[in-house]
C-alpha positions in Angstrom: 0.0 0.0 0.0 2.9 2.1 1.1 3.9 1.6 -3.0 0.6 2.9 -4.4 0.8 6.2 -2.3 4.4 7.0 -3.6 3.4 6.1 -7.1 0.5 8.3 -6.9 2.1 11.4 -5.1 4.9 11.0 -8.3 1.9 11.2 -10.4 0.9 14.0 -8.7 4.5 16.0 -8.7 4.8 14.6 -12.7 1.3 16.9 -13.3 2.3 19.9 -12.0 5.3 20.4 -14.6 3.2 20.0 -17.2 -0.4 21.5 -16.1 -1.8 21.3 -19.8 -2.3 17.7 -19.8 -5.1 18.3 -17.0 -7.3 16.3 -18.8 -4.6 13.4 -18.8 -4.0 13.8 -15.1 -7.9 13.6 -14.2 -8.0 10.3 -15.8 -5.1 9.1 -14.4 -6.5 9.4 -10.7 -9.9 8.6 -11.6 -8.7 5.0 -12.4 -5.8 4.9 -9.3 -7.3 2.1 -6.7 -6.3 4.1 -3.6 -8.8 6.6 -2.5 -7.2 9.6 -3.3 -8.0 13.8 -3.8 -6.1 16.2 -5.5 -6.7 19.5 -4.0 -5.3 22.6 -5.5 -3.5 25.5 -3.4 -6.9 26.8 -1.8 -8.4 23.8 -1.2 -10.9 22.6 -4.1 -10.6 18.9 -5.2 -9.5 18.9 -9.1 -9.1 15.6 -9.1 -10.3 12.1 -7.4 -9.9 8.9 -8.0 -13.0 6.7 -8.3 -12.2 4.5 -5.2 -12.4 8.0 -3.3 -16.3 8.7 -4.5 -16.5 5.6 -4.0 -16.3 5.8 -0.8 -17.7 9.6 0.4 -20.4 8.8 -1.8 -20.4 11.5 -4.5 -18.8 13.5 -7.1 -16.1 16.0 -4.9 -14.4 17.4 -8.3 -14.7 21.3 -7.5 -15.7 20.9 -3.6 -14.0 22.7 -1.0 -12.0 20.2 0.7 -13.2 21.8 3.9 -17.4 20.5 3.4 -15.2 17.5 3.8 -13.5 17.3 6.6 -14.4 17.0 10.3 -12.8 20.2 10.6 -11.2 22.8 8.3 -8.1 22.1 6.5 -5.1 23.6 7.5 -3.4 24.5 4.1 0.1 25.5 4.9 1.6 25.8 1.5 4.8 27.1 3.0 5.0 23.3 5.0 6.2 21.9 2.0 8.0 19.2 3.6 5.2 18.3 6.1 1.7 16.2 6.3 -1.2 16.5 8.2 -3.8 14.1 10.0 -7.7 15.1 9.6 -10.5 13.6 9.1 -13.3 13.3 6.1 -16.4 12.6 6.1 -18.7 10.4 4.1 -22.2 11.6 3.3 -23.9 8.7 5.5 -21.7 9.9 8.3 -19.0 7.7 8.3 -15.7 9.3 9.9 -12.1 8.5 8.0 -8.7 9.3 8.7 -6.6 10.8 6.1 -3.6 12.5 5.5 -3.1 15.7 3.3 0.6 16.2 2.3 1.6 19.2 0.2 2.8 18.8 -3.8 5.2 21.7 -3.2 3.7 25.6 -3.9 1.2 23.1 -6.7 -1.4 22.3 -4.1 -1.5 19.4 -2.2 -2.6 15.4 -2.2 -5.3 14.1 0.2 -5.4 10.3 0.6 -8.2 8.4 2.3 -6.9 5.2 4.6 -7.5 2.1 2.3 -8.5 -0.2 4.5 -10.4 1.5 6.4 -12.6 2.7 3.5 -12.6 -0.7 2.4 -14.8 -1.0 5.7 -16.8 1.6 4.9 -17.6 0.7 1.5 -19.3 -2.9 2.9 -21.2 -1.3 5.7 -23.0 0.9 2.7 -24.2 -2.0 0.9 -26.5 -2.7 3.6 -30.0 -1.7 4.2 -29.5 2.0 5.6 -30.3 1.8 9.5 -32.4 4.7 9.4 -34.9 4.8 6.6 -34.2 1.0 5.8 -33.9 1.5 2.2 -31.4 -0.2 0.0 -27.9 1.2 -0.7 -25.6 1.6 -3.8 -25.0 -2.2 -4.2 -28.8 -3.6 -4.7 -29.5 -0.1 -6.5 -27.0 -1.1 -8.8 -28.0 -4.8 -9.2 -31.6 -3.8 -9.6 -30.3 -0.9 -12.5 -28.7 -3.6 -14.2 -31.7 -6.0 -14.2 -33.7 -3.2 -15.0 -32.3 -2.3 -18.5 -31.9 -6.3 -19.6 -35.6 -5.9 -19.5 -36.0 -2.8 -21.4 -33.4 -4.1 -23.7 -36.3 -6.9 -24.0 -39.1 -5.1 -24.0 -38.8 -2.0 -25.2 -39.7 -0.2 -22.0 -37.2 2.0 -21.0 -36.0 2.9 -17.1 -36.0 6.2 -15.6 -33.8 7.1 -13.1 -35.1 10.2 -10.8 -31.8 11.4 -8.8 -33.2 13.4 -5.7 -31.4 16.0 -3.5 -32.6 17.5 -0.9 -32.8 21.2 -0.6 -32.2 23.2 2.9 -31.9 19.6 4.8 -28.4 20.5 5.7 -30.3 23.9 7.1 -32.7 22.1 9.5 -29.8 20.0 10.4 -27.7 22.5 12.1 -30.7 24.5 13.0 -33.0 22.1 14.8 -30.5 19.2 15.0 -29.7 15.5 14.3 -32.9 13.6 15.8 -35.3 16.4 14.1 -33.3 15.4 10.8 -33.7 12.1 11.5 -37.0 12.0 11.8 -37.8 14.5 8.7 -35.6 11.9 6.7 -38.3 9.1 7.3 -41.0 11.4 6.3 -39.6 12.6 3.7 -39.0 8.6 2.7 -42.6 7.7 3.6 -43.9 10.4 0.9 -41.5 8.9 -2.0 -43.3 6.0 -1.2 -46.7 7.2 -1.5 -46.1 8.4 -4.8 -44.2 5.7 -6.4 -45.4 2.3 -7.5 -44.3 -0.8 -5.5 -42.2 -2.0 -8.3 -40.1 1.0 -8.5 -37.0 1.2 -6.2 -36.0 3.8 -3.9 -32.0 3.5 -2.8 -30.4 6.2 -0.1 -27.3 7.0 -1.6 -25.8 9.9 0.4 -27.3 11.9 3.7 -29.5 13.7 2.0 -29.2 11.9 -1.8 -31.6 9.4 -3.4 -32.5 7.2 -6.7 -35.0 6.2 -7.9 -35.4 3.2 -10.5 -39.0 3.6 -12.4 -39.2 0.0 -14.2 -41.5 0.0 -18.0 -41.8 3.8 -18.4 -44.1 4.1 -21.8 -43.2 7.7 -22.3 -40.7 10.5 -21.0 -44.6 12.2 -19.5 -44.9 9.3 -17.1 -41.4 9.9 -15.7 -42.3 13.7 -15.6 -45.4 13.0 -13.9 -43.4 11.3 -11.3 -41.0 14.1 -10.9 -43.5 16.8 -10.5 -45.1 14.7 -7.9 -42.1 13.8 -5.5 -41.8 17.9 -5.9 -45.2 18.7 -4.9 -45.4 16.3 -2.0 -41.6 16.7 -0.4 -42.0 20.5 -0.7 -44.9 20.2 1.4 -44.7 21.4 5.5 -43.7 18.8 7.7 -44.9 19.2 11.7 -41.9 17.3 14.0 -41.9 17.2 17.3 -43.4 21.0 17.8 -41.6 22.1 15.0 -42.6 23.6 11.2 -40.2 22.1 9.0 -40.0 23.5 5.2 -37.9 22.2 2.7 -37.9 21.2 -0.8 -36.0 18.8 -3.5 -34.2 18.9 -7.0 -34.6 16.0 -9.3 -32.7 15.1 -12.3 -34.3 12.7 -14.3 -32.8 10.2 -17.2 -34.3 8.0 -19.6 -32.5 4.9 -20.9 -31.8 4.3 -24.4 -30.1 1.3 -26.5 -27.4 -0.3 -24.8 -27.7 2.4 -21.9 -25.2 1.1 -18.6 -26.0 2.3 -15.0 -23.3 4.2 -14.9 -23.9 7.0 -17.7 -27.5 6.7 -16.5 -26.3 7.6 -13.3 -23.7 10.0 -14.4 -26.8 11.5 -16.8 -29.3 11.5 -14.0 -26.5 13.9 -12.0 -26.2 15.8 -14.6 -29.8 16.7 -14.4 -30.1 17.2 -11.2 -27.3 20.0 -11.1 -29.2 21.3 -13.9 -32.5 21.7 -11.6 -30.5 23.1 -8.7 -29.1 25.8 -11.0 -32.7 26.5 -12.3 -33.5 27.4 -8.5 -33.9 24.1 -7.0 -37.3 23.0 -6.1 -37.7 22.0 -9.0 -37.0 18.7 -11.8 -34.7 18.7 -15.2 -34.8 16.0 -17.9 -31.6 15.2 -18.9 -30.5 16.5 -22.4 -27.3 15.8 -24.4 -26.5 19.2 -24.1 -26.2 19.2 -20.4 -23.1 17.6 -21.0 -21.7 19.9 -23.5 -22.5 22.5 -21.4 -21.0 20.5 -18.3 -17.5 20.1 -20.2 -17.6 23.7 -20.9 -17.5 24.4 -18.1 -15.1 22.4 -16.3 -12.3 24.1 -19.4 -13.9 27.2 -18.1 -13.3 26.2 -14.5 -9.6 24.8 -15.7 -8.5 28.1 -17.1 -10.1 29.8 -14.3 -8.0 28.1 -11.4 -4.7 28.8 -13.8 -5.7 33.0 -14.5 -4.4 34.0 -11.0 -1.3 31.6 -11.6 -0.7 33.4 -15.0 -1.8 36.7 -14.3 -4.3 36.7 -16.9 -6.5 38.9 -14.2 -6.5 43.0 -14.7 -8.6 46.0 -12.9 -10.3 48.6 -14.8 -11.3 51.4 -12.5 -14.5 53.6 -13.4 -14.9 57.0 -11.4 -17.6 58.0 -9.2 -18.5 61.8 -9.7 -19.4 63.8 -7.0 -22.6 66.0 -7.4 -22.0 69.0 -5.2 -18.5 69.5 -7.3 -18.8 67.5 -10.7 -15.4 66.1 -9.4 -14.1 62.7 -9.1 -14.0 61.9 -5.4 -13.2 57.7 -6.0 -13.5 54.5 -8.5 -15.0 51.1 -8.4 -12.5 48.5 -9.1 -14.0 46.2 -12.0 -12.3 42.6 -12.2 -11.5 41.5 -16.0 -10.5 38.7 -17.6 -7.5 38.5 -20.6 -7.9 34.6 -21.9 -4.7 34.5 -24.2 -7.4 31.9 -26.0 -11.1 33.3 -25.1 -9.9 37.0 -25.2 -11.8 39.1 -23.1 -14.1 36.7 -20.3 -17.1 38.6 -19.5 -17.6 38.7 -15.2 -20.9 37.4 -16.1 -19.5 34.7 -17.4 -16.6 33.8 -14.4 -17.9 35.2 -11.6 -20.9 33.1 -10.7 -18.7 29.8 -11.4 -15.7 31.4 -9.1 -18.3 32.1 -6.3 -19.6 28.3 -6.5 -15.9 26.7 -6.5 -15.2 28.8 -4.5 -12.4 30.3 -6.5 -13.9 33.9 -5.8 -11.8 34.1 -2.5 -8.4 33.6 -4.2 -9.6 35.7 -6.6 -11.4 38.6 -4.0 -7.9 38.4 -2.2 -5.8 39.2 -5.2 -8.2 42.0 -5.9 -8.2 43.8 -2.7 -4.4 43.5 -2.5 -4.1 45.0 -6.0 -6.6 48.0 -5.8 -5.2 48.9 -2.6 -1.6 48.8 -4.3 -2.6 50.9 -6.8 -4.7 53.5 -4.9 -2.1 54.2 -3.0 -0.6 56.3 -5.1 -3.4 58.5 -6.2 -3.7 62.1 -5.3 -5.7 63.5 -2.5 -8.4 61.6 -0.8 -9.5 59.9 -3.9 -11.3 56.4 -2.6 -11.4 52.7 -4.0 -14.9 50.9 -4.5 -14.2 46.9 -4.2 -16.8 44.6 -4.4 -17.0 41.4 -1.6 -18.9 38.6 -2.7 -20.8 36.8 0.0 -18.6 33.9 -0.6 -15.8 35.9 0.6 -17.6 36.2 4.0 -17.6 32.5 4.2 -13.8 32.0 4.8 -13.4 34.3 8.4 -10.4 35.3 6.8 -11.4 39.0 5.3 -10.7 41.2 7.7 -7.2 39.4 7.7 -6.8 40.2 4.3 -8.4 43.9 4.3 -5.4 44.6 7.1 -2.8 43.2 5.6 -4.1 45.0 2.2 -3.5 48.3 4.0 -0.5 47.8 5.9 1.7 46.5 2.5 0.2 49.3 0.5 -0.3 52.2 3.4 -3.5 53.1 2.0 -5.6 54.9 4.5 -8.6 53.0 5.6 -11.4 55.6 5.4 -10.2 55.5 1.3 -11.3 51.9 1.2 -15.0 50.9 0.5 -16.1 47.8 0.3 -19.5 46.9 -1.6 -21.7 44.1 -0.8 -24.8 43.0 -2.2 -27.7 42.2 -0.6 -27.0 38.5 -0.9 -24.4 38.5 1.2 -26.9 39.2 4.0 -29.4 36.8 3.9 -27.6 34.1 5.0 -26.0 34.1 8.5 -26.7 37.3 8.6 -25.5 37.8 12.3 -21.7 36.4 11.0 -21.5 39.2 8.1 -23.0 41.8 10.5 -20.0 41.2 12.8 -17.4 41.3 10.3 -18.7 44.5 8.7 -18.6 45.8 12.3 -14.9 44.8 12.5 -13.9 46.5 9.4 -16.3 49.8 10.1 -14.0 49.8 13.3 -11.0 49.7 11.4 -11.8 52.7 9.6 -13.3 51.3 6.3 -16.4 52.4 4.7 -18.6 49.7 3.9 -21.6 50.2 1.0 -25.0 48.9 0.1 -24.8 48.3 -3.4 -27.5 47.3 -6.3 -30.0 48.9 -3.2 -33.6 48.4 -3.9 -33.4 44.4 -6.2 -33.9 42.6 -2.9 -36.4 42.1 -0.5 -35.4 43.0 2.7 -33.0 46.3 2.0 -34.6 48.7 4.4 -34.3 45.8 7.0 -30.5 45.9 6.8 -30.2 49.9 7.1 -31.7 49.4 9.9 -29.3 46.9 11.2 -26.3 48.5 10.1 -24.7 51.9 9.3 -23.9 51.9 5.6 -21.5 54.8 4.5 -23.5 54.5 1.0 -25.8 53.3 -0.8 -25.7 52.6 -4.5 -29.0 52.8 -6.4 -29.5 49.7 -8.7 -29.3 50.8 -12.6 -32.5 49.7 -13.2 -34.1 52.5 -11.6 -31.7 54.9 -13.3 -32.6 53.7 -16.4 -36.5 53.4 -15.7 -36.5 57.1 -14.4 -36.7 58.4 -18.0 -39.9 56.2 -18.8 -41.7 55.7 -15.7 -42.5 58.0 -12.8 -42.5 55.7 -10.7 -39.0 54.8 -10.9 -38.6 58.8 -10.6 -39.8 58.8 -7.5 -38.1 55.3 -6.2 -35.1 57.3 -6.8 -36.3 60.4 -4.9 -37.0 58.3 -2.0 -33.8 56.5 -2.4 -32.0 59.3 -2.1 -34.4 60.7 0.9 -33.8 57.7 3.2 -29.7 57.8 2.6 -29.7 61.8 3.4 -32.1 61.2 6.6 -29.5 58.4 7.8 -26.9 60.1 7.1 -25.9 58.2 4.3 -24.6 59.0 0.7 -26.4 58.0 -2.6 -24.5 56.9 -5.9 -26.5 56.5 -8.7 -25.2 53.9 -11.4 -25.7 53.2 -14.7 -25.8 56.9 -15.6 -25.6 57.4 -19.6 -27.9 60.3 -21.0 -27.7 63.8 -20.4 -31.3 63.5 -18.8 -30.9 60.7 -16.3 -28.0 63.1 -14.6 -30.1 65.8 -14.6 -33.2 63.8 -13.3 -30.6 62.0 -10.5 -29.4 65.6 -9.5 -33.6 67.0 -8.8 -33.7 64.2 -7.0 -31.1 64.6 -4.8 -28.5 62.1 -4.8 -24.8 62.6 -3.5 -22.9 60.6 -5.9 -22.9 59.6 -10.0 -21.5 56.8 -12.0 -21.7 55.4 -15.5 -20.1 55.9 -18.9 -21.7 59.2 -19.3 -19.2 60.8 -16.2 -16.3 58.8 -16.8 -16.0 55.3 -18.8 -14.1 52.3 -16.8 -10.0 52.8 -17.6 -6.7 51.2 -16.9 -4.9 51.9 -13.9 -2.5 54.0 -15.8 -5.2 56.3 -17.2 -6.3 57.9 -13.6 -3.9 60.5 -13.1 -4.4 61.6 -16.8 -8.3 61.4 -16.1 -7.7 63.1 -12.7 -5.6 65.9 -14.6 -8.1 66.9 -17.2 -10.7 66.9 -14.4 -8.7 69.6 -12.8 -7.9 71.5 -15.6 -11.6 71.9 -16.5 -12.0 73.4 -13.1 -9.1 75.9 -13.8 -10.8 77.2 -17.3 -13.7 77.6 -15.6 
């Protein structure tokens, strides 16, 4: 066994020198027998081996090792010499030791104990203890028999892959027995809506399958679907306590010579197709789910290696103060040079980096940079940075926003950070404390995209924004509708009587600044004031600004 890890840790090392055979290297570990991760230098699984999934139970390749573990990783990738003992966790709760040793400044190589997972792997191909449904090993046998038949009849299978959404929620919240016993409710009413010939398997904590035998059409599997959504969504009453959850379904029909495993592998697909549609929810598969699927893992590829390569830049677009028609700051704005793609829209990248969790590496580099840069603008000019609510995640931002400050000696009270409303609604308490901590530092923390959520007014009342930015939409809107005229003027009402400042965005006609000036707001930005530039364009832009003030 000793052998296999030092072969695989060479594989590992062998990668890393040549980082565009990826591809080669994914398939290499999928087929090693030891249970084995490869985890680059922030922690997300790039690669596993199948006798790793195996064992936890379900596709990790762009997980954060740390949903893994017992506790969080420590990723030192300065230890270069050194390995650590932790603990993962497999989704039916099984606890395994394992041991993540670093591949140099690459990232690092996690490896399961083998015999241990061995163990594992038989205790999961018994009934489950809790619900008493079948496990991977009699889904499997009853997938195979499944198809013969369809391959006889004509009839095909449908597989229904179910995940559960906000079980993890009631978990923490309410705890293990309440989750217990929502699980065998949640069981009973699968029951109740399938027929007695179709199997239900527990394949994860909150993970199932479904084999529907002799499906005549793709409607009857729908029909199905739609059903297990209606009647899972529906409240559950456990022991004094409302529980409300729902559950994304991704549904595949067999064909031909169809084999369990691309069924299954379809049937995932699918399902993260639902949860992307806003979970709740069920998605057939389609073959282009899979296109789109391997697009997006090159997407996520070239993504990881942009901060290795520097392929990242920052435009900066000014924000014009009202009182003065002067620049007073800029919004950093993250782009993207693909040496292949060309220019990556953030529409694009950001949404993946925020759900690999690549937007903290990423939110890092940026606040370091913009800081840098500020620095050496005139006068009290500020920077704008966005924080995505991933970033809030980690507990390491304030970290970062100090550090930020003391390499580049920007003052604080010149650093604003944005945040969306999202980053609020969940664990709202934990975001509320870190904004206090950087507010206490000295930095100015803004509302932006104000008046697209639900609860804004909520959170002004929780916390002492410096500003608020007014969502483009109603910028826009104001020269068509009076209603979004007066959205603005009570915008702009609510900031002054808190003592806030209002930026409008998305400013681009001659009217809108005049209508967001009657209206009162502090602040202006958009390509009419001042069009996003490279670094090296401010002090220019800053000099003809100031010039214009001198002929007048």
């Amino acid at each position: 066994m000793e052998h296999r890890e030092s072969g695989a840790s060479a594989v590992m090392q062998s990668s890393q020198i040549q980082p565009t055979h990826e591809g080669l290297l994914n398939t290499a570990v999928s087929q090693l027998s030891v249970p084995v991760l490869v985890l680059d230098q922030g922690g997300i699984v790039v690669a596993a081996s199948r006798a790793a999934e195996a064992v936890l139970g379900k596709h990790v390749i762009g997980e954060n090792v740390e949903s893994l573990l017992l506790r969080d990783a420590k990723l030192d990738r300065r230890a270069a010499d050194l390995a650590s003992q932790d603990w993962i966790r497999t989704v039916i709760g099984s606890v395994l030791p394992t041991r993540i040793e670093p591949l140099g400044e690459a990232g690092f190589l996690l490896t399961i104990d083998p015999e241990l997972a061995r163990d594992v792997l038989e205790e999961q191909q018994v009934p489950d203890d809790l619900t008493g449904l079948p496990r991977r090993k009699e889904l499997l046998t009853k997938l195979n028999t499944a198809l013969e038949n369809a391959r006889r009849d004509g009839r095909p299978v449908a597989v229904h892959c179910l995940d559960l959404d906000r079980f993890k929620f009631v978990n923490d919240t309410l705890g293990h027995p309440i989750g217990d016993a929502l699980l065998k409710k949640v069981v009973q009413r699968m029951q109740s809506a399938c027929r007695k010939t179709d199997l239900i398997a527990r394949v994860g904590g909150d993970e199932f399958v479904i084999v529907q035998e002799g499906i005549p059409t793709v409607e009857a599997a729908e029909a199905l679907a739609r059903r297990l959504v209606d009647l899972i969504g529906r409240t559950y009453v456990l022991r004094g306590h409302t529980v409300n959850i729902g559950v994304s379904i991704g549904v595949m029909l067999s064909e031909g010579e169809s084999d369990p495993d691309t069924l299954m592998r379809s049937g995932d697909l699918a399902l993260y197709q639902a949860k992307n549609a806003g979970r709740g929810c069920f998605a057939v598969f389609e073959p282009s789910m899979d296109t789109a699927m391997q697009e997006r893992r090159t997407l996520e590829i070239d993504l990881r290696r942009a901060l290795a390569l520097k392929e990242f830049e920052l435009d900066y677009q000014p924000q014009i103060d009202l009182s003065s028609d002067r620049p007073v700051g800029f919004e950093a704005l993250l782009r993207w040079k693909h040496p292949k793609r060309g220019r990556v829209s953030p529409l694009a990248f950001i949404p993946l980096a925020e759900e690999t969790g690549l937007i903290t590496p990423i939110g890092e580099w940026v606040i370091r940079t913009a800081c840098h840069e500020a620095s050496s603008w005139p006068g009290d000019i500020s920077i704008a940075i966005n924080v995505s609510a991933v970033q809030f995640r980690g507990g390491g931002l304030v970290e970062t926003v100090l550090s930020a400050l003391s390499q580049s000696g920007l003052k604080p009270e010149l650093l604003e950070l944005e945040i969306t409303e999202s980053s609020l609604i969940d664990n709202t308490e934990m975001v509320l404390s870190t904004l206090r901590q950087l507010k206490e530092i000295g930095v100015r923390i803004s509302m932006d995209d104000f008046g697209t959520g639900y609860s804004s007014l909520s959170y002004l009342q929780k916390f002492p924004f410096d500003k608020i930015k007014i969502d483009q939409s109603f910028v826009r809107g104001a020269d068509d509708s009076s209603d979004c005229g007066a959205l603005l003027k009570a915008i702009a009402s609510i900031g002054a009587s808190l003592g806030m400042k209002t930026t409008a965005e998305g400013v681009e006609t001659e009217n809108q600044l005049a209508r967001i000036r009657s209206e009162g707001c502090t602040q202006v930005q958009g390509y009419l004031t001042g069009r996003p530039m490279a670094s090296g364009a401010i002090l220019e832009f800053l000099n003809k600004t100031m010039m214009k003030d001198i002929a007048a």
